[in-house]
Structures are given as structure tokens and as C-alpha cells.
MARNUKE-919549 format. One record per residue: residue number from 1; z, x, y of N, C-alpha, C in turn. Coordinates in pm, 1 decimal, padded with zeros to 6 digits. Each point is the difference from the previous one (the first is absolute). Layout:
N
  pos       n_Z       n_X       n_Y      ca_Z      ca_X      ca_Y       c_Z       c_X       c_Y
  NUM         Z         X         Y         Z         X         Y         Z         X         Y
...
***
This chain:
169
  pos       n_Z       n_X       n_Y      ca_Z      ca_X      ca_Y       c_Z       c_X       c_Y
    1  -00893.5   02900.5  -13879.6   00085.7   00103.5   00057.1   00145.4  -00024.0  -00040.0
    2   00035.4  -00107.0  -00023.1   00164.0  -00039.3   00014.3  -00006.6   00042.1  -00162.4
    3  -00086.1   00015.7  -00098.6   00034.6   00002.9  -00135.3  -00023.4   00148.7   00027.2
    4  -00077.7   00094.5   00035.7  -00002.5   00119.5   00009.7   00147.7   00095.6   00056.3
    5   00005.6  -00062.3   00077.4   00145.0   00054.4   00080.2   00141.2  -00034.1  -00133.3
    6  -00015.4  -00108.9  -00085.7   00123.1  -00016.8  -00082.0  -00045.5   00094.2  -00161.2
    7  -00139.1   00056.9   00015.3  -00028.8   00121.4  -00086.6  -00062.3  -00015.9  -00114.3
    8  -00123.7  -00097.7   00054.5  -00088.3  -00038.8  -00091.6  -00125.7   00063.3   00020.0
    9  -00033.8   00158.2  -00068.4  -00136.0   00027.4   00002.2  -00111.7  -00093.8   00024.8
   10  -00036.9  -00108.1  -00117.3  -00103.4  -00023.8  -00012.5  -00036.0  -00072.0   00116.5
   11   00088.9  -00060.8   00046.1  -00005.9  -00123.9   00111.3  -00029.5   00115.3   00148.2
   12   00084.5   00119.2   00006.1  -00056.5   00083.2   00100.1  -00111.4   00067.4   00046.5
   13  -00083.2   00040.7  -00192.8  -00155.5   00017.3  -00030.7  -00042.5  -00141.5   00048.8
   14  -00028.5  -00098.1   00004.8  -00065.9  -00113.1   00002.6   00027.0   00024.2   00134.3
   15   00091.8  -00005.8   00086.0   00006.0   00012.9   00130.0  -00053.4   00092.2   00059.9
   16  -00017.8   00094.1  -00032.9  -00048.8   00121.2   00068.9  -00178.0  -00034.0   00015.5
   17  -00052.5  -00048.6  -00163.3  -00136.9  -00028.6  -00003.9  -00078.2  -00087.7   00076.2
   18   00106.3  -00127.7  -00039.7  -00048.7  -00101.0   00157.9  -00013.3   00037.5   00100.4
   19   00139.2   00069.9   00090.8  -00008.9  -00003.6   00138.5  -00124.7   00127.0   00009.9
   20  -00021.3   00102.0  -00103.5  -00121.8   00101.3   00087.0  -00149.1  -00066.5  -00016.7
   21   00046.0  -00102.3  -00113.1  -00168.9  -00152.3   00074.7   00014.7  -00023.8   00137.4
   22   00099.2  -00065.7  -00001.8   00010.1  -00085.9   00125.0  -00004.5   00122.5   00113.4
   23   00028.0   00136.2  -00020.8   00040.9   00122.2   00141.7  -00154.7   00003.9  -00001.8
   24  -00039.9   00040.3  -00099.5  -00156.7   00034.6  -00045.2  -00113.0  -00055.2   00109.5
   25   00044.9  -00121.9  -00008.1  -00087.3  -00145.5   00119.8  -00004.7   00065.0   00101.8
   26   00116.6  -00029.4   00022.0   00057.8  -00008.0   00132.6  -00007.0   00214.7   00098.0
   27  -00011.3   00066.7  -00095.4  -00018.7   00091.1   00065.7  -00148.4   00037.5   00001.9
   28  -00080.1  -00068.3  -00018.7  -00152.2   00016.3  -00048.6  -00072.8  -00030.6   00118.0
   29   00055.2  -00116.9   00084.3   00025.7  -00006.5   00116.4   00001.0   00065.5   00168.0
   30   00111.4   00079.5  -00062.6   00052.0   00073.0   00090.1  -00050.4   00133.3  -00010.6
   31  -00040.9   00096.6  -00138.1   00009.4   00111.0   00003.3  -00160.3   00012.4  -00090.1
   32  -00070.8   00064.8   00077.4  -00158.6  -00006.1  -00048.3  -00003.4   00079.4  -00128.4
   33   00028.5   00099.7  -00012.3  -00019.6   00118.3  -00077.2   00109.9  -00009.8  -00110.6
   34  -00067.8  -00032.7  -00100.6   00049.9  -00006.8  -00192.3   00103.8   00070.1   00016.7
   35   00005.4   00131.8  -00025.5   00084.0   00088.0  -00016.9   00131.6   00025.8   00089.0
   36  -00002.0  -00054.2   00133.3   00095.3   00020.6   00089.9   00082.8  -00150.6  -00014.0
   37  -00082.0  -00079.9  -00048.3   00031.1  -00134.3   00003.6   00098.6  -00007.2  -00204.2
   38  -00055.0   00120.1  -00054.1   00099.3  -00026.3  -00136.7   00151.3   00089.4   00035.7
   39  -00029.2   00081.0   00096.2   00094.6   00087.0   00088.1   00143.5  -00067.1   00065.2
   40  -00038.7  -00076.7   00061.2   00071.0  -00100.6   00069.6   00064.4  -00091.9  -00107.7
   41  -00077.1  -00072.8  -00080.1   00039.8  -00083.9  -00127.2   00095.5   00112.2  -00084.5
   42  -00013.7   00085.5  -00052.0   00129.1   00102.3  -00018.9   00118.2   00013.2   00062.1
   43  -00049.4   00003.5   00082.1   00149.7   00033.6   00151.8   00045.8  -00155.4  -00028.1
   44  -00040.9  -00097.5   00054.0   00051.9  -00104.9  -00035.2   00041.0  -00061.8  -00119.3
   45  -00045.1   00062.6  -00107.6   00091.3  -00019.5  -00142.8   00123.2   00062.3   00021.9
   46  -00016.3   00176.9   00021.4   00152.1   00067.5   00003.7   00070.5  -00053.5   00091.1
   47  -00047.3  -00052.2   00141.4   00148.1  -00052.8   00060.4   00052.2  -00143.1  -00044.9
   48  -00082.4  -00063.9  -00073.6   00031.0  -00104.3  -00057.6   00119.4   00065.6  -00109.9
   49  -00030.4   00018.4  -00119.5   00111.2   00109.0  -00053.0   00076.3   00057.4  -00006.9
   50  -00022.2   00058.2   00154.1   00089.7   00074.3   00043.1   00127.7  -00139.1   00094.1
   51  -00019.3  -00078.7   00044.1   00029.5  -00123.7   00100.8   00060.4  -00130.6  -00090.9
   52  -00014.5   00019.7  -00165.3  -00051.7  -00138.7  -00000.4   00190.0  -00036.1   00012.0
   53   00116.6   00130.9  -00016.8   00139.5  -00046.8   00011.5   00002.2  -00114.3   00132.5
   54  -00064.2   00046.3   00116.7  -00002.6  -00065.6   00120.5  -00056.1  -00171.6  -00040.9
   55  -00051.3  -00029.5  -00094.6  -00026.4  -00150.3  -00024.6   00075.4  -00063.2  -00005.9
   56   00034.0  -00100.6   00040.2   00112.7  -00166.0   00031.0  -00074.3  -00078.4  -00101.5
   57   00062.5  -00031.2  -00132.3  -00060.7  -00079.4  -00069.1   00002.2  -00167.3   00036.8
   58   00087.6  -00027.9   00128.9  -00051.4  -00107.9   00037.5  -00075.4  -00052.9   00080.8
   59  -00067.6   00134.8   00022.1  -00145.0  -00007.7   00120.9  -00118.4  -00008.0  -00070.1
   60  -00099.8  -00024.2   00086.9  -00136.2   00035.2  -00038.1  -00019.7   00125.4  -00039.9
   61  -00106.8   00004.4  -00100.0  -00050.1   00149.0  -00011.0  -00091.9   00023.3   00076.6
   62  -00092.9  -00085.1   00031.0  -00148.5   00012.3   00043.9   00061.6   00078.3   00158.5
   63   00064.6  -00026.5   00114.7   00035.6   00063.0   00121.8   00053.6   00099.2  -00025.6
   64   00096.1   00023.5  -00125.7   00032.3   00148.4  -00015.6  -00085.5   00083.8   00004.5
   65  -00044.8  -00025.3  -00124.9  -00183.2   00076.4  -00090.1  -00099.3   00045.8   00198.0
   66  -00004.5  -00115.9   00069.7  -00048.2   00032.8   00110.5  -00015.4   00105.4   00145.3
   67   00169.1  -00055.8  -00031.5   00079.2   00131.5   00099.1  -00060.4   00150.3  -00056.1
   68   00066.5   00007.1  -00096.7  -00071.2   00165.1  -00106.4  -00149.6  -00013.4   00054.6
   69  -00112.7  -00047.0  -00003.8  -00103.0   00035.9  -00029.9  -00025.5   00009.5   00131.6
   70   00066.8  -00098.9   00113.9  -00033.5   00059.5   00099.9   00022.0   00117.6   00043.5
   71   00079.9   00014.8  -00006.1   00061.9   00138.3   00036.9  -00068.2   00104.6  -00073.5
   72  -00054.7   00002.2  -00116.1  -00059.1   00096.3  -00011.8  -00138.5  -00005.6   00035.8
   73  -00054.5  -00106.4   00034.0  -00141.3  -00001.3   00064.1  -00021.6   00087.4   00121.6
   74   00129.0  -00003.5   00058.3  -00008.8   00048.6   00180.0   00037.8   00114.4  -00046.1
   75   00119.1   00049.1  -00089.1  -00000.7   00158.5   00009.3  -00135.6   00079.7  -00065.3
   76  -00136.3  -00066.9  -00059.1  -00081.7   00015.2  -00084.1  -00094.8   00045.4   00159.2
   77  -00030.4  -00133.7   00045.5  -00086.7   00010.3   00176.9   00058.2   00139.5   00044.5
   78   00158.7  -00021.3   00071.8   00036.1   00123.6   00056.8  -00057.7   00109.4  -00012.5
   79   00004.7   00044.7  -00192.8   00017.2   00151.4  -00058.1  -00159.8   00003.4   00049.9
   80  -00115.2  -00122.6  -00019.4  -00113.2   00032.9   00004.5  -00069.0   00057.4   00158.4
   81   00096.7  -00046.0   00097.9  -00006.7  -00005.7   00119.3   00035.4   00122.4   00054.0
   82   00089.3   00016.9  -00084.2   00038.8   00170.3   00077.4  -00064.2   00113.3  -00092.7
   83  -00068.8  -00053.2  -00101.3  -00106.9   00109.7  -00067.4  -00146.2  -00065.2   00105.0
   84  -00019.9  -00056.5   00030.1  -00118.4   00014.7   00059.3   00021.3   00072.0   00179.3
   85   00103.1   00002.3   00031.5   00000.7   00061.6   00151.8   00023.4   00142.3  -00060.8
   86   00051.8   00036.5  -00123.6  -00003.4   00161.3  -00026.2  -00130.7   00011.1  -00019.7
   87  -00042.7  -00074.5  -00037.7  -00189.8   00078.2  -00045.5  -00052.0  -00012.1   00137.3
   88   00032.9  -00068.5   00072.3  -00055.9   00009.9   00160.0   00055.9   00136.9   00013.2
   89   00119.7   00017.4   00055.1   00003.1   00104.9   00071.2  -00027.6   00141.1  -00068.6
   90  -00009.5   00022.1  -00167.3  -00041.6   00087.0  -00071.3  -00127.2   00038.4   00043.5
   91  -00071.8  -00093.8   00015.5  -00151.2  -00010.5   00061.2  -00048.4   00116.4   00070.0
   92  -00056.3   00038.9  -00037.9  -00047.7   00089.9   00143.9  -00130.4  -00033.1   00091.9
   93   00052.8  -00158.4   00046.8  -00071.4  -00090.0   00101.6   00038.5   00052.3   00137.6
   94   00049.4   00095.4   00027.4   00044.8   00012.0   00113.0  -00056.8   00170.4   00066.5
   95  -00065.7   00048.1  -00119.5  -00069.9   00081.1   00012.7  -00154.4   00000.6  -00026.4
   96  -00098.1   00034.0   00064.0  -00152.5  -00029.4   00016.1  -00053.7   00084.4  -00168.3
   97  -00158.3   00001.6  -00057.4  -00034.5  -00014.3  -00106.8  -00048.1   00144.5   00026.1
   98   00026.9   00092.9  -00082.8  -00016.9   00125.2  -00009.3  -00136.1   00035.9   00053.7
   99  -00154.2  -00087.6   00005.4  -00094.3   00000.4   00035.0   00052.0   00092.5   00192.5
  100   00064.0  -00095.0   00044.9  -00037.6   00044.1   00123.8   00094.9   00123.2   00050.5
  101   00021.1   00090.3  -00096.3   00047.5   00167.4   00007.9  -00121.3   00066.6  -00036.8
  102   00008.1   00072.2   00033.2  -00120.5   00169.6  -00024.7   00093.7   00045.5  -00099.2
  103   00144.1   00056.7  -00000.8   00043.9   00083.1  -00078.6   00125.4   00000.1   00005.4
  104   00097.1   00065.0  -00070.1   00145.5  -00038.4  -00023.8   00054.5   00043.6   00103.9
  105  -00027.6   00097.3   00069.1   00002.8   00051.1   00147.1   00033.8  -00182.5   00128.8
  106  -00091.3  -00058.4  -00051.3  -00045.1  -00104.4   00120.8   00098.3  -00070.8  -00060.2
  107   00065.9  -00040.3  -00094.6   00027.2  -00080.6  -00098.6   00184.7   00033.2   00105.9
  108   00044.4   00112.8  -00034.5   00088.2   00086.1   00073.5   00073.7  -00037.9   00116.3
  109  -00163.8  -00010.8   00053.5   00023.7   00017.8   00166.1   00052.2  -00163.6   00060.2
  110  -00080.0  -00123.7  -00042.3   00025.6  -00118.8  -00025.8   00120.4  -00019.5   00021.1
  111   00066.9   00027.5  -00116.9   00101.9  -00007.3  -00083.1   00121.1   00055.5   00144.7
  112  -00004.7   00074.0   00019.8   00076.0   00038.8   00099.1  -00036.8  -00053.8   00185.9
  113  -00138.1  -00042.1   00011.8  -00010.8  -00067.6   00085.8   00096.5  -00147.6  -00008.0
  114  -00017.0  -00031.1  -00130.5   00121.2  -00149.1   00011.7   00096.3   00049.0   00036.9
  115   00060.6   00105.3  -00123.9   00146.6   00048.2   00025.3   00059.5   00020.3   00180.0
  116  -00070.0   00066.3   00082.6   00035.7  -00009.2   00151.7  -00015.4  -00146.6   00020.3
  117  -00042.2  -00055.6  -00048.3   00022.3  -00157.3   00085.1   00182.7  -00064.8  -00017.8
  118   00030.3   00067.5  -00079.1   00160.8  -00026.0  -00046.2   00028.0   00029.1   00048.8
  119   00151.3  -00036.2   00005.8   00146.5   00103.5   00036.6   00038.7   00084.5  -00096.0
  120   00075.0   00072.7   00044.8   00043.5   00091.1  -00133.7   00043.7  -00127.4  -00124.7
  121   00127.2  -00090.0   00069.4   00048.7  -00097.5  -00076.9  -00121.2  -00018.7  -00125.0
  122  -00079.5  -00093.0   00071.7  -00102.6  -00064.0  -00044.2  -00117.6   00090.3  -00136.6
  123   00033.2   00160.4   00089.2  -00035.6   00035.9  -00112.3   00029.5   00036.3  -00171.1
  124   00122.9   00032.4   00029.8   00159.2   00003.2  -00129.8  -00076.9  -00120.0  -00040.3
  125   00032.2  -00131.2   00045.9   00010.8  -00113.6  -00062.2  -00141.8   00014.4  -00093.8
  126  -00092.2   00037.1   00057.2  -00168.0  -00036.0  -00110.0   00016.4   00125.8  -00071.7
  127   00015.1   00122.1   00035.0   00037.4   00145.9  -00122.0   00085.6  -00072.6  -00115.7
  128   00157.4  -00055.9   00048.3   00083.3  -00036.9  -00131.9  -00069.3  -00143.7  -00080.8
  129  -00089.5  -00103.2   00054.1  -00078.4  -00070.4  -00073.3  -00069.5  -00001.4  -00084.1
  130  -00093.3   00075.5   00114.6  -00107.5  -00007.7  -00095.6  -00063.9   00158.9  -00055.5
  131   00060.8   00081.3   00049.3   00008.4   00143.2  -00050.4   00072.1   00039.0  -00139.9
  132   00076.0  -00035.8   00065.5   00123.0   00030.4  -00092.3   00018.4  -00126.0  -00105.0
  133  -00039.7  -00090.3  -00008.1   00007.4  -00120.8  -00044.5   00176.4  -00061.6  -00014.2
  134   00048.8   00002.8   00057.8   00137.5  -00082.6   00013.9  -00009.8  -00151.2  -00017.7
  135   00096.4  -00033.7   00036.0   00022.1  -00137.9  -00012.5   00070.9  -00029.5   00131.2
  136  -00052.0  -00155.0   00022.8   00068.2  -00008.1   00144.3   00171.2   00042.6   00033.2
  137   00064.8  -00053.4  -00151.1   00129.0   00022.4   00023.9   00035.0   00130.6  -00033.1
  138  -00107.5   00087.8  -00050.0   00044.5   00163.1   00066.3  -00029.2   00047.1   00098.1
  139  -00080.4  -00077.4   00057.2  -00070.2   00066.6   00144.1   00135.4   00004.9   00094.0
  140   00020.4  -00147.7   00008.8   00096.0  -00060.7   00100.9   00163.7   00078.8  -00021.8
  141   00008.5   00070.2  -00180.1   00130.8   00081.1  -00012.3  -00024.5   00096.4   00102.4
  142  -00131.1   00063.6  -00049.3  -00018.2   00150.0   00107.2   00016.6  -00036.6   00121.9
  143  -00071.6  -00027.6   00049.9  -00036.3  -00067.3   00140.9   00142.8  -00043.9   00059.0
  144   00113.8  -00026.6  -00048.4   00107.1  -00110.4   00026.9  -00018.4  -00128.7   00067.9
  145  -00145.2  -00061.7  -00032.5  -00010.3  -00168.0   00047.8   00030.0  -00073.5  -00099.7
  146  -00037.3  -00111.6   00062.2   00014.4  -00123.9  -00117.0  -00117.4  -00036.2  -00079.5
  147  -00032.7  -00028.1  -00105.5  -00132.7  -00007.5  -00077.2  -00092.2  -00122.3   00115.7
  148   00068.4  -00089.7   00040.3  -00107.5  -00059.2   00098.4  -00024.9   00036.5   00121.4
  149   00045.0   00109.1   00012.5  -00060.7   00078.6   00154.2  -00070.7   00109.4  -00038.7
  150  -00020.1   00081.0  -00136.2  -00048.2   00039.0  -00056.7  -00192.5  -00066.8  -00024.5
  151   00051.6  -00128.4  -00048.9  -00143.7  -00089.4  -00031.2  -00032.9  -00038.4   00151.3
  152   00089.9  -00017.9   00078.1  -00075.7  -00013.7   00132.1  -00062.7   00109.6   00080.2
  153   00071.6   00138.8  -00033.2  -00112.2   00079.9   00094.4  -00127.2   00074.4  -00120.9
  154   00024.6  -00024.6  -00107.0  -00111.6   00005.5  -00078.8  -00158.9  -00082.7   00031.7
  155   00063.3  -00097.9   00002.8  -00090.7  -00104.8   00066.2  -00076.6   00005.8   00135.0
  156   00093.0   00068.6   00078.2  -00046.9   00012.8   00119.5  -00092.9   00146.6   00017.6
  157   00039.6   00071.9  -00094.3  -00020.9   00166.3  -00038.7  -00150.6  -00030.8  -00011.2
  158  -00047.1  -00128.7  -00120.4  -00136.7  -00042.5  -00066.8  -00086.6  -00067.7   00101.5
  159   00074.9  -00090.2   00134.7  -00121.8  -00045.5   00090.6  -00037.8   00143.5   00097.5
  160   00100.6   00134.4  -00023.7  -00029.3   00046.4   00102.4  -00121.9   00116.9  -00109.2
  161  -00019.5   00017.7  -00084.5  -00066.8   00042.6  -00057.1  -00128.2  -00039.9  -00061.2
  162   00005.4  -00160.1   00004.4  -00137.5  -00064.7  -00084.8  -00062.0   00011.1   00057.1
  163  -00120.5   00038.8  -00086.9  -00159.0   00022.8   00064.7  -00078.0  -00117.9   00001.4
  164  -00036.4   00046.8   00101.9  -00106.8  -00095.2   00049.6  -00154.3   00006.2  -00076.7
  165  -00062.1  -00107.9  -00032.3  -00150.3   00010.5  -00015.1  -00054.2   00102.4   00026.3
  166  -00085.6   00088.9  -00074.4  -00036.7   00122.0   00026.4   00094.5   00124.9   00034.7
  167   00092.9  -00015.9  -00071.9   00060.5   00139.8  -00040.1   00070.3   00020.1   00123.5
  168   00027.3  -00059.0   00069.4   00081.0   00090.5   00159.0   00120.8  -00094.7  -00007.3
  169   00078.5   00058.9   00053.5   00148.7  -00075.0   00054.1  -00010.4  -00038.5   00150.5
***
């Protein structure tokens, strides 16, 4: 690194190749899936690249190199974390399996049997969601809340709506 930073290509190629061995290991580890795991090893090249001015050539590299990769490990978890609670609530787990309607009529009627279990509030909030498909931080513009009082009566919107075993609320 200290020869890369004074503007020696080759020594920066050689650096780059090693450390995505050594990221390679070490994220193989941590991140199951090939492709998300060469994902991350990217991100952690560019902020390396992008970072490497931030190097103290009289430090270690290895805790630098570390810091970076952590950090992108957890924003890697995060992004995966908040794509898997969108596919939850995308879900339509919270509505019973078309089997137990007769007809779009019944389908209808349901549908608006939840809706009275709301408040009006409560109802805006699931129309601009999941109707309308917004985003929490447009909901909460319309609405004038805060995006986490937003995710909190969403939440509360979903225990008052989940069905129970056999199709009933």
C-alpha cells in the first residue's frame, strides 16, 4: 500500500490481487452465496480505492484492510435484512389462499370485513402501502408522521389483520 499511494501501479495490482485472496477467505465464511459474496469483495475493493488516501503509511495495513471489510460486511447483512422484511410484508401472508372464496364477490367482501377492523388512520396507512405501493418515507410525508411511527402502526395494522389457521381473522 505505502508503494501504491507514492504511484506505483504494479505494486497496487499486486495489492489489490492479494488482499481479494485473503477478502476471498475470509468472506467465504461469512457470506454463503458465491455471487453476493464476489459482491461484497467489489464493494470492498472500491472503498479500498476509493480510501486508500486515508492510509498512515506508518500503520498496519492488515486493521485498515479490516475496518473496510467490516463495514462493508454489515452494510451487505443490513441491505439483505431489509430486503427480506420487504418480501415479508410484499407477501400476501396476511391474506388467506384464494381456495377458501367462492368468487371475487367473497374475495370483496373479506377484504372490507378487515378494512372495518381499522380506523380510518389505519386504513390510509395499508391503501398508501400496500395499494398504492409507497415507501415508508412517503407514507409518513403524506400522513405527516415520522417513518418509525409509520413502521409502528403498520405493524400493528398486520397483527390486527393476520389470519389465523383456516382462513379467519
Amino acid at each position: 500500500m505505502r508503494s501504491s499511494q507514492k504511484g506505483d501501479s504494479s505494486s497496487y495490482r499486486k495489492l489489490l490481487e492479494e488482499t481479494s485472496e485473503i477478502l476471498r477467505k475470509a468472506l467465504s465464511i461469512k457470506i454463503y452465496d458465491p455471487n453476493d459474496r464476489e459482491d461484497v469483495l467489489q464493494e470492498i475493493l472500491i472503498a479500498i480505492h476509493l480510501s486508500k488516501h486515508t492510509f498512515l503509511p506508518d500503520k498496519s495495513f492488515l486493521p485498515w484492510l479490516s475496518a473496510i471489510a467490516k463495514y462493508k460486511i454489515v452494510d451487505y447483512i443490513r441491505k439483505k435484512e431489509r430486503m427480506k422484511k420487504r418480501e415479508i410484508i410484499r407477501s400476501n401472508e396476511y391474506l388467506p389462499e384464494k381456495e377458501y372464496f367462492d368468487s371475487e364477490e367473497d374475495i370483496k367482501e373479506y377484504i372490507e370485513e378487515i378494512l372495518d377492523k381499522l380506523s380510518e388512520k389505519q386504513r390510509l396507512i395499508i391503501r398508501l402501502l400496500k395499494l398504492e405501493r409507497m415507501s415508508v418515507a412517503e407514507t409518513a410525508k403524506v400522513m405527516s408522521m415520522s417513518q418509525s411511527a409509520v413502521k409502528t402502526a403498520a405493524h400493528r395494522i398486520y397483527k390486527i389483520i393476520r389470519i389465523q389457521p383456516g382462513g379467519r381473522l
